[in-house]
C-alpha positions as CSV (number, residue, x, y, z in Angstrom):
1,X,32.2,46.8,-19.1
2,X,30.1,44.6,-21.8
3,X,32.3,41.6,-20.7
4,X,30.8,42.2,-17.0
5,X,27.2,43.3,-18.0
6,X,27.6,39.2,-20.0
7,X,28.8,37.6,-16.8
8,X,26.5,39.1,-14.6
9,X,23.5,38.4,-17.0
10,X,24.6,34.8,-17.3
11,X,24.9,34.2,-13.8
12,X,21.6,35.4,-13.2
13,X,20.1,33.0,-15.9
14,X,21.7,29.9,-14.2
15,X,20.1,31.4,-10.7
16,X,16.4,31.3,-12.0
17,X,17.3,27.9,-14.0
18,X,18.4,25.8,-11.0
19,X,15.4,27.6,-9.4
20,X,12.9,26.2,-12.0
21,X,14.8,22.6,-11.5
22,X,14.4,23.0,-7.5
23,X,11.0,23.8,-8.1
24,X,9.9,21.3,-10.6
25,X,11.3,18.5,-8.3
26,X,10.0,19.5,-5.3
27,X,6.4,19.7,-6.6
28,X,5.4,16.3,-5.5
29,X,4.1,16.0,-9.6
30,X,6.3,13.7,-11.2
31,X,5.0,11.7,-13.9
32,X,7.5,8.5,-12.8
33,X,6.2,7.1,-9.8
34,X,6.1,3.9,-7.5
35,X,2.7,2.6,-6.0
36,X,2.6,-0.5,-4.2
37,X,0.6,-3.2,-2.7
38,X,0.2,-6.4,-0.9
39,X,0.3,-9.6,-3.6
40,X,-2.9,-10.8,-4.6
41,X,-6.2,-9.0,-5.1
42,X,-5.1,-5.2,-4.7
43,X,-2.3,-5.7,-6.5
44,X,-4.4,-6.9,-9.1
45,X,-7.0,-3.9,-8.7
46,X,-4.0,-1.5,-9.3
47,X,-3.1,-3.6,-12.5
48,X,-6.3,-3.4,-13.7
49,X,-8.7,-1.1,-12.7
50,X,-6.3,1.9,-12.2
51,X,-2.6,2.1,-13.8
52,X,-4.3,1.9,-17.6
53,X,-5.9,5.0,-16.5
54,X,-2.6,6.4,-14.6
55,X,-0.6,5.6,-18.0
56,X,-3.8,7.3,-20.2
57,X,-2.8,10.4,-18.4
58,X,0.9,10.0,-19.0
59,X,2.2,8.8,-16.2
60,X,4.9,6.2,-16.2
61,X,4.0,3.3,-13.5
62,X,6.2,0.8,-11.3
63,X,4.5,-1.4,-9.4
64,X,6.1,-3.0,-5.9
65,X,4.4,-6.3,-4.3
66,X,5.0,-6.6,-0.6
67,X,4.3,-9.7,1.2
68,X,3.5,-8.6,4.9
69,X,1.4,-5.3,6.3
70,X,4.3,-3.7,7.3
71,X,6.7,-2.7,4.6
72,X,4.0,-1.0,2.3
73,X,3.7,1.9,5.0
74,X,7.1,2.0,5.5
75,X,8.5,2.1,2.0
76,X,5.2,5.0,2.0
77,X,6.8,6.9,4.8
78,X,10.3,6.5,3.2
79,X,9.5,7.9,-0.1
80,X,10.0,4.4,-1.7
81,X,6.6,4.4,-2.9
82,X,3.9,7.2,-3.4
83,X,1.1,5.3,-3.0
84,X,0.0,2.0,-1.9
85,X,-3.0,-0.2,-1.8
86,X,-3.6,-2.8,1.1
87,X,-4.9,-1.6,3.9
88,X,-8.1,-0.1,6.0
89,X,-8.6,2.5,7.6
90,X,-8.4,1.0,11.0
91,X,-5.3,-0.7,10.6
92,X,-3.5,2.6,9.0
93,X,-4.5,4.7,12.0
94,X,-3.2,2.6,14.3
95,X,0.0,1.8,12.5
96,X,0.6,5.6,11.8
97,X,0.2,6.2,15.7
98,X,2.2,2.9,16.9
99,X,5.1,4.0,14.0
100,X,5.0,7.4,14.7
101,X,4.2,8.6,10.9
102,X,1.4,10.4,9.4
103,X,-0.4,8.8,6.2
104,X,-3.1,9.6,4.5
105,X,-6.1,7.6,3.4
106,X,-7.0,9.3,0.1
107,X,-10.6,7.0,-0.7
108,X,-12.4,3.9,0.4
109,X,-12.0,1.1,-2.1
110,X,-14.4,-2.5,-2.9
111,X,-12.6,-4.8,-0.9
112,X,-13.3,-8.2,-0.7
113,X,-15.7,-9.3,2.3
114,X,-15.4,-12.1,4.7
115,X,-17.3,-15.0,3.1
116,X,-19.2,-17.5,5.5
117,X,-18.4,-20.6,3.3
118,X,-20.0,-24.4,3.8
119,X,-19.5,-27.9,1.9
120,X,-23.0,-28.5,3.4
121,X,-25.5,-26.3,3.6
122,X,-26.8,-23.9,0.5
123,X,-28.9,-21.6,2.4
124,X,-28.7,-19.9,5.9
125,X,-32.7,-21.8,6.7
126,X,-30.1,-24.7,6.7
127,X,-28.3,-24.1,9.5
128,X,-29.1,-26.9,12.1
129,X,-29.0,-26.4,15.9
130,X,-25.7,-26.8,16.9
131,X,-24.2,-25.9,14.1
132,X,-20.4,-25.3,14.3
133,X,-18.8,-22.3,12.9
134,X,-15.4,-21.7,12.8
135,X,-14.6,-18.1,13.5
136,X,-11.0,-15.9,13.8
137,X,-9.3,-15.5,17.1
138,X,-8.5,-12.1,17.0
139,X,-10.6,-9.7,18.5
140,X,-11.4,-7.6,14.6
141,X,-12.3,-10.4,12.8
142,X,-14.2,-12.0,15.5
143,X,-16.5,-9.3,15.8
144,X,-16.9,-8.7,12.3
145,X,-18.2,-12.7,12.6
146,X,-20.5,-11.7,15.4
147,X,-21.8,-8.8,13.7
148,X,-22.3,-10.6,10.1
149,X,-24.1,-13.9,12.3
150,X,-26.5,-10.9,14.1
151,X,-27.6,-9.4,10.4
152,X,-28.4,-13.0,9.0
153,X,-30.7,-13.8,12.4
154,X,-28.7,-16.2,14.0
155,X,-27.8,-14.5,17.0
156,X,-28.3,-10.7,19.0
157,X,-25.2,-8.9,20.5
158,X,-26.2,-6.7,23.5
159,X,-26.6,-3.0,22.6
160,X,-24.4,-2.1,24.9
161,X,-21.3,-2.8,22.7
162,X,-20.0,-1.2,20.3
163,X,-20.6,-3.3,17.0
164,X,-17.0,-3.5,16.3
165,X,-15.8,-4.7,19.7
166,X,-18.5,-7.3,20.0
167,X,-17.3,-10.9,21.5
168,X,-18.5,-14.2,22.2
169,X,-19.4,-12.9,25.8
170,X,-21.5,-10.0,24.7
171,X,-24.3,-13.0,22.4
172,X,-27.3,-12.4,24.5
173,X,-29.3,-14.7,22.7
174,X,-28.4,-18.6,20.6
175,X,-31.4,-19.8,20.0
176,X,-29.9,-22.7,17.8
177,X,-26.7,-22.8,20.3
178,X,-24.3,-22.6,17.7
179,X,-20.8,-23.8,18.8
180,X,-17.9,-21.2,18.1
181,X,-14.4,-22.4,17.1
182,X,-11.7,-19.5,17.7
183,X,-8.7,-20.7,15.3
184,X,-6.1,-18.2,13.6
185,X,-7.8,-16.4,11.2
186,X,-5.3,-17.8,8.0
187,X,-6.4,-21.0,8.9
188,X,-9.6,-20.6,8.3
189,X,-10.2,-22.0,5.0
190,X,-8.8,-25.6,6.0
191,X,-11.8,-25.5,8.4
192,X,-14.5,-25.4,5.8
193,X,-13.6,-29.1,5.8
194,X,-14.4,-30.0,9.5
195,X,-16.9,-27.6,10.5
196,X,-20.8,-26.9,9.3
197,X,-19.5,-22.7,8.6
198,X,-15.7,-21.1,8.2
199,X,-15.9,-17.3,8.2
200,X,-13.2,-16.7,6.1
201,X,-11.8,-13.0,5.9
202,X,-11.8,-11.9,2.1
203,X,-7.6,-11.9,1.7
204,X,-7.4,-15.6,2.7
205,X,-10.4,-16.5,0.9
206,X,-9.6,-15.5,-2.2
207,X,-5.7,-16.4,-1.2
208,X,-6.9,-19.9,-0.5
209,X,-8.8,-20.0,-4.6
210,X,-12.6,-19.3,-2.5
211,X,-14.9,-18.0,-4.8
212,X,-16.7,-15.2,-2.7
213,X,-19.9,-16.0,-4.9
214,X,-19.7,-19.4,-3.6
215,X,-20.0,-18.1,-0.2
216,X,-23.3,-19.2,2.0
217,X,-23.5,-15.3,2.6
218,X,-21.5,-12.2,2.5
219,X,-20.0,-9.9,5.1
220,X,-22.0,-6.4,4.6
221,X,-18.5,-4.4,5.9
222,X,-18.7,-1.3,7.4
223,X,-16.4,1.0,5.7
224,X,-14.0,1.3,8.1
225,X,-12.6,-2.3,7.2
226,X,-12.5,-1.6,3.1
227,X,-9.1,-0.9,1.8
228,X,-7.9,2.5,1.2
229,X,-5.9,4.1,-1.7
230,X,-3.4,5.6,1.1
231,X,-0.3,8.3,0.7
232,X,1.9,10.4,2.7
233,X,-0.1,13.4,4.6
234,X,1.9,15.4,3.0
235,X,1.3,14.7,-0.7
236,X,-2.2,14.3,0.1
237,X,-2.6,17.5,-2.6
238,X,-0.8,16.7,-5.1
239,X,-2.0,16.4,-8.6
240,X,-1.1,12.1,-8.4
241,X,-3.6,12.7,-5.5
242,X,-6.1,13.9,-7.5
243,X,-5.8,11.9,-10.1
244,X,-6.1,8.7,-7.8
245,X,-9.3,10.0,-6.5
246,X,-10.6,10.9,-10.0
247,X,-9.9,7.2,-11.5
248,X,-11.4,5.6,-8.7
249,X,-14.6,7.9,-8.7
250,X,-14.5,7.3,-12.5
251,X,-16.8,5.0,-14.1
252,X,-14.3,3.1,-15.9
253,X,-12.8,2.2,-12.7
254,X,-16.4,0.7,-11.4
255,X,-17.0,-1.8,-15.1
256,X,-13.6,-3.5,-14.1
257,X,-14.5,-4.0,-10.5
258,X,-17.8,-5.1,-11.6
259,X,-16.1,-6.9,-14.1
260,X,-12.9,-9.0,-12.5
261,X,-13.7,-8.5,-8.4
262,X,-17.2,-10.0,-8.0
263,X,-18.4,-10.4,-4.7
264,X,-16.2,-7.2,-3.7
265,X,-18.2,-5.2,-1.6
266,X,-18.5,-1.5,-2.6
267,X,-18.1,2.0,-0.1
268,X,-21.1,4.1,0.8
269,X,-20.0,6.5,-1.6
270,X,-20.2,4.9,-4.7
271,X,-23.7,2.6,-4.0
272,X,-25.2,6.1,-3.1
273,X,-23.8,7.8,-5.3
């Protein structure tokens, strides 16, 4: 009978153990995990500005570096990774719908601008009629040109369009009939060269060794184009979660921006903050 009453007790034990395990790796809490990131300036930012922090609070870090805009949300959506740094928030919301997958974006980054650089002017009162300005030939950067040209003065888009779908068509007024040059948008830094103004996106600015301070001006982004600390929707609650959101909201996080990414522009929430 005690010989039973042992067996029975023991088999219960190893019941509520494997249950703990179960439990304990299903969490979504591990301390060993994978973020990852396009090469180059957000791979940096996780480098600097948010794995010290990650390791303070005893996680152990591996860092992957993708070289397109594809695999980081795929390698997300696999459980490769469990974060990853490289996108905004436009761009994940249509590749979740295109792909089928649902992402999360968990807080708005600084993310590098698009700089309107120049080898010969040094101030916007420069700009000559007839200037040529070399600008992306995709519709989203194009408009973000448009848009940046309209804020400095140089031109008005109708109000009929939506700021972020504003083209070449849609400039109502040119009083210095500045001449546009639609080129791929990576190419854009070879054209500082041969035109009066290149608006170079921020990634193949900084890509091509640009100094955003040396810019003739700055983008003023909307949020919707700064890069995103992103994860699976449904580790979205998960204590790595929180502690993302934490280290970026924390002040340490804001001295290295302010520090190493100059000329990064910063989200609504932490200027008004």
């Amino acid at each position: 009978m005690k010989k039973w009453y042992l067996f029975v007790l023991s088999a219960l034990l190893v019941v509520v153990l494997a249950a703990c395990g179960d439990d304990k790796e299903t969490s979504g809490d591990s301390k060993d995990i994978k973020l990852g990131a396009t090469a180059g300036p957000y791979s940096d930012m996780l480098k600097k500005a948010i794995i010290p922090q990650l390791e303070e609070k005893g996680y152990t870090v591996e860092l992957t570096e993708f070289s397109d805009y594809v695999q980081p949300n795929v390698a997300l959506d696999n459980g490769d990774i469990d974060a990853n740094l490289f996108q905004h928030i436009i761009y994940l919301e249509n590749f979740e719908e295109q792909n089928d997958m649902d992402l999360e974006a968990l807080i708005i980054v600084p993310t590098a601008p698009m700089g309107f650089f120049s080898n010969n002017l040094t101030s916007v009162e420069d700009i000559k009629e007839g200037a040529a300005i070399a600008i992306a030939n995709d519709p989203s950067n194009a408009a973000r040109t448009l848009s940046t040209l309209a804020k400095q003065g140089l031109i008005e888009i109708s109000p009929d369009v939506e700021e972020l779908k504003a083209s070449e068509k849609d400039i109502v007024k040119n009083d210095l009939n500045l001449v546009f040059h639609p080129v791929e948008a990576a190419s854009l830094p070879r054209q500082i060269d041969s035109v009066d103004i290149s608006s170079v996106p921020g990634n193949f600015a900084l890509a091509a060794g640009l100094d955003l301070m040396d810019a003739l001006f700055l983008e003023d982004m909307p949020d919707q184009y700064r890069n995103v600390v992103a994860v699976k929707a449904d580790n979205k609650d998960t204590q790595l979660a929180k502690d993302l959101i934490e280290i970026v909201e924390s002040a340490k996080f804001e001295e290295t921006i302010d520090a190493d990414f100059q000329g990064f522009g910063k989200p609504e929430w932490m200027v008004n903050r």
